[in-house]
C-alpha positions as CSV (number, residue, x, y, z in Angstrom):
1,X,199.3,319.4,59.3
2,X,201.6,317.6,56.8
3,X,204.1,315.5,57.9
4,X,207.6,317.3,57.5
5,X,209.8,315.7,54.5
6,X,212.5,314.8,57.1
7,X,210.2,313.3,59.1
8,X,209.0,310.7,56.1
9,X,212.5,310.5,54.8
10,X,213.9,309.7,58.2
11,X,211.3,307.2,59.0
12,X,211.7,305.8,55.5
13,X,215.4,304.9,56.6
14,X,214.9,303.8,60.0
15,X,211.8,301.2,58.5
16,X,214.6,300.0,55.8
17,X,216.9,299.1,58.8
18,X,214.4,297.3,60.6
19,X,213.5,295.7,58.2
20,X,210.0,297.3,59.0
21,X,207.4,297.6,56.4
22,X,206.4,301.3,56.0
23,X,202.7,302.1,54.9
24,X,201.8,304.9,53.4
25,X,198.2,306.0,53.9
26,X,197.1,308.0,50.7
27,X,193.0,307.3,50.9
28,X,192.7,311.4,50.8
29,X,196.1,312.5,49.4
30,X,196.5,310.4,46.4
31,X,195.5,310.6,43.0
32,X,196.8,314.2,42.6
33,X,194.9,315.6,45.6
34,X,198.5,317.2,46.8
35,X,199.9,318.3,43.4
36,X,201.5,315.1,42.6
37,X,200.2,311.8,42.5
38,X,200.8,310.5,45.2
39,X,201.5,312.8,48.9
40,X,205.2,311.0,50.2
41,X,206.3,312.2,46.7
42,X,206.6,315.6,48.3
43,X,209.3,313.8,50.3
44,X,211.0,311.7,47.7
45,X,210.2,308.5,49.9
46,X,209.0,305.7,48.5
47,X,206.4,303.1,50.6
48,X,206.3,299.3,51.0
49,X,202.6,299.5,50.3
50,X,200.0,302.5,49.4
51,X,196.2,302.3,50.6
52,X,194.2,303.8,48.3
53,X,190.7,304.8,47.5
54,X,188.1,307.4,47.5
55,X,189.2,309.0,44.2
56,X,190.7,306.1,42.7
57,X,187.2,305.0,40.9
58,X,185.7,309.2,40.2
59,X,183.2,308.1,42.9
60,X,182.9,304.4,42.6
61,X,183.4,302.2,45.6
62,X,187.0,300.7,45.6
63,X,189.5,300.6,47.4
64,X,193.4,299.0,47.0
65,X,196.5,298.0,48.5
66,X,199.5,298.3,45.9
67,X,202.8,297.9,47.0
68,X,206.0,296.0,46.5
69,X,205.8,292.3,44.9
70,X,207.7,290.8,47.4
71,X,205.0,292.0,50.8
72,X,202.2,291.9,47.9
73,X,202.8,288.1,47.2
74,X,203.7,287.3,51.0
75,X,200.2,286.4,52.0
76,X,198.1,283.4,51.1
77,X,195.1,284.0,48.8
78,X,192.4,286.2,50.1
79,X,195.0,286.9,53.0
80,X,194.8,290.6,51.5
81,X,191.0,292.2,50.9
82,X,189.1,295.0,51.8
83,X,185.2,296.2,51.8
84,X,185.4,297.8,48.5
85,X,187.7,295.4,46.1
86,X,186.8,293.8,43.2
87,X,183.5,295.3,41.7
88,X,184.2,295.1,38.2
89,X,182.7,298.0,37.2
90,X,184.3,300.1,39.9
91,X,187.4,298.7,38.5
92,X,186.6,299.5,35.1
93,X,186.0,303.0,36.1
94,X,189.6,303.3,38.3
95,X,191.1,302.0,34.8
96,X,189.7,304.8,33.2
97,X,190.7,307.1,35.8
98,X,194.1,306.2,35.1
99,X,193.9,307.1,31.4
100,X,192.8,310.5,32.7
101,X,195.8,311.0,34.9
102,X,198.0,309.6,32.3
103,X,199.3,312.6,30.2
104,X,199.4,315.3,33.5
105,X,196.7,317.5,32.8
106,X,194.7,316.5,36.0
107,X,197.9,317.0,38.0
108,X,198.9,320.7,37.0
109,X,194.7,321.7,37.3
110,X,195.2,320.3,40.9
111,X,198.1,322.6,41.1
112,X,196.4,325.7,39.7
113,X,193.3,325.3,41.6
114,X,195.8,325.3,44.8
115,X,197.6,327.9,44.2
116,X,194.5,330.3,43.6
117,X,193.0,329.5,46.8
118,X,196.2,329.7,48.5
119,X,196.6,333.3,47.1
120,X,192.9,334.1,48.2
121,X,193.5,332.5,51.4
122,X,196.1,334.9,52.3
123,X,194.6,337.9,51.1
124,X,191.7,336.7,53.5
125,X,194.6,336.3,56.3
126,X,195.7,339.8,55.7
127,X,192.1,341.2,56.9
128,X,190.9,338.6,59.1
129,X,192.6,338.1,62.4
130,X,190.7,334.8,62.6
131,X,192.5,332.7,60.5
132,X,196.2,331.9,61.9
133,X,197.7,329.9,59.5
134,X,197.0,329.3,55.8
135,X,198.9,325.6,54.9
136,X,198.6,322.4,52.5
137,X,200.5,321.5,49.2
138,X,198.3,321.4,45.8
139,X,194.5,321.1,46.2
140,X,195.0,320.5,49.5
141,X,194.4,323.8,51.2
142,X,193.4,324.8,54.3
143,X,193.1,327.5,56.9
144,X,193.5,327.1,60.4
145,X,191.0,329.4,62.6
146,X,192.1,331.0,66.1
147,X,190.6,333.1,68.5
148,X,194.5,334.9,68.9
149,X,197.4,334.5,66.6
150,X,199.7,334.6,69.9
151,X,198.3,332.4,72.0
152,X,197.0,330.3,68.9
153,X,193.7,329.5,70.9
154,X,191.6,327.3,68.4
155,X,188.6,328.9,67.1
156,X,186.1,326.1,66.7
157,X,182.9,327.6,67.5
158,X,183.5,330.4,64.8
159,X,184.5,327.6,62.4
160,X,181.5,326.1,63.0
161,X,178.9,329.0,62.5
162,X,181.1,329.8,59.7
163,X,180.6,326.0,57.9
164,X,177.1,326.7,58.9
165,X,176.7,330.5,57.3
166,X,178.6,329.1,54.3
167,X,175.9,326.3,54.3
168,X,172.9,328.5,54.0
169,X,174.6,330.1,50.9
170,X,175.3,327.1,49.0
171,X,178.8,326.4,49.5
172,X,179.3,322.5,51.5
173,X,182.7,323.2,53.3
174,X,184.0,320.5,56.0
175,X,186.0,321.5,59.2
176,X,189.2,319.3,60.2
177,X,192.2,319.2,62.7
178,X,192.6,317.7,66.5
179,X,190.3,321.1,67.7
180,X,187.9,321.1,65.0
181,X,189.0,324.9,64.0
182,X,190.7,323.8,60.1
183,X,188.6,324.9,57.3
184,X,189.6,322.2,54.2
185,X,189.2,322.2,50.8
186,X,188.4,319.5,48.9
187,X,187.3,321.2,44.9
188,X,187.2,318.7,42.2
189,X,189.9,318.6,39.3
190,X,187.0,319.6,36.7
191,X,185.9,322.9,38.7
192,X,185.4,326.0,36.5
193,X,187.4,328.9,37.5
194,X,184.1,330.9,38.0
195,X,182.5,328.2,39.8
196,X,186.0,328.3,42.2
197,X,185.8,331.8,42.5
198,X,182.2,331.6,43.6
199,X,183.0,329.4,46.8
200,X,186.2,331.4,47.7
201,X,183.7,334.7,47.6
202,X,180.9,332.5,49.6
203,X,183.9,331.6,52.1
204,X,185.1,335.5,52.5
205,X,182.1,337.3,53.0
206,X,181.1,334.2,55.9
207,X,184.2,335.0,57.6
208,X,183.9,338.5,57.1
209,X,180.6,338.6,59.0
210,X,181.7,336.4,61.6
211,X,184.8,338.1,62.4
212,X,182.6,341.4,62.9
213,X,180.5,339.9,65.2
């Protein structure tokens, strides 16, 4: 579940009191993943310092903490490091990942490719009890699973013989979420629409046959 833009914006002010430094964890959610480049855009809050990686390189190992000059130059030298920084050809390839993000076209895909499978996910909620709640900003969709939409009881067995069906027919989905019953999505920017289409018809008949039985 995504943090609520109060939530980010309150904490945001009660940090700036405090004189606390506020982190922003954006491994997953940056680099367009929500829609915009960076997830605490949603709420107009802006971080001391971002952690980055994962998509930061297009699949090289990097990570990166980026933040404000005044916490960036606080610590001594190599008082600031992490498993995956400085490989210089991993950093060549996060410069050139930039370049791609630079004029917005990566961003609005991201925002396309969510709102389709948003708009398939509901039809899918429409005839499948199963799914409960259909959520996530951008690319970041997913679909919570439960056994009753009253009571809300998680549905993680069905997720996982769903995950598992979906498996057999070519389609690698993961499961998330405290109970294990949140189906994610996590399509790349450079998907073809028929390729996108493919998965969300893989994805509907699996839940269509495990909902029957």
């Amino acid at each position: 579940m995504a943090a609520p833009p109060g939530f980010l914006r309150r904490l945001r002010e009660i940090c700036t009191r405090e004189g606390i430094v506020l982190i922003a964890d954006e491994v997953q959610t940056g680099y367009g993943r929500t829609g915009k480049m960076f997830g605490v855009e949603h709420a107009g809050v802006e971080p001391d310092l971002f952690v980055l990686a994962k998509s930061i390189a297009a699949g090289m190992p990097l990570g990166a903490v980026v933040g404000r000059a005044e916490v960036m130059d606080g610590p001594g030298p190599g008082g600031i490091g992490g498993t995956y920084g400085g490989n210089p050809l991993a950093c060549r390839a996060a410069l050139a990942v930039l370049d791609m993000f630079a004029d917005g076209t990566l961003l609005r895909r991201a925002n396309e490719i969510g709102e389709h499978i948003r708009g398939r996910f509901a039809e899918m909620q429409s005839r499948f009890q199963l799914i409960g709640d259909v959520r996530g900003p951008g690319a970041m969709v997913a679909m919570e699973l439960v056994r009753d939409r009253g009571s809300k009881e998680p549905a993680a067995a069905e997720t996982s013989e769903i995950i598992h069906r979906c498996h057999d027919e070519g389609l690698l989905i993961i499961k998330a979420g405290m109970y294990d019953n949140v189906v994610r999505t996590l399509v790349p920017f450079v998907i073809s629409d028929e390729l996108l289409e493919d998965g969300l018809d893989i994805l509907s008949s699996q839940l269509e046959a495990v909902s029957a039985g």
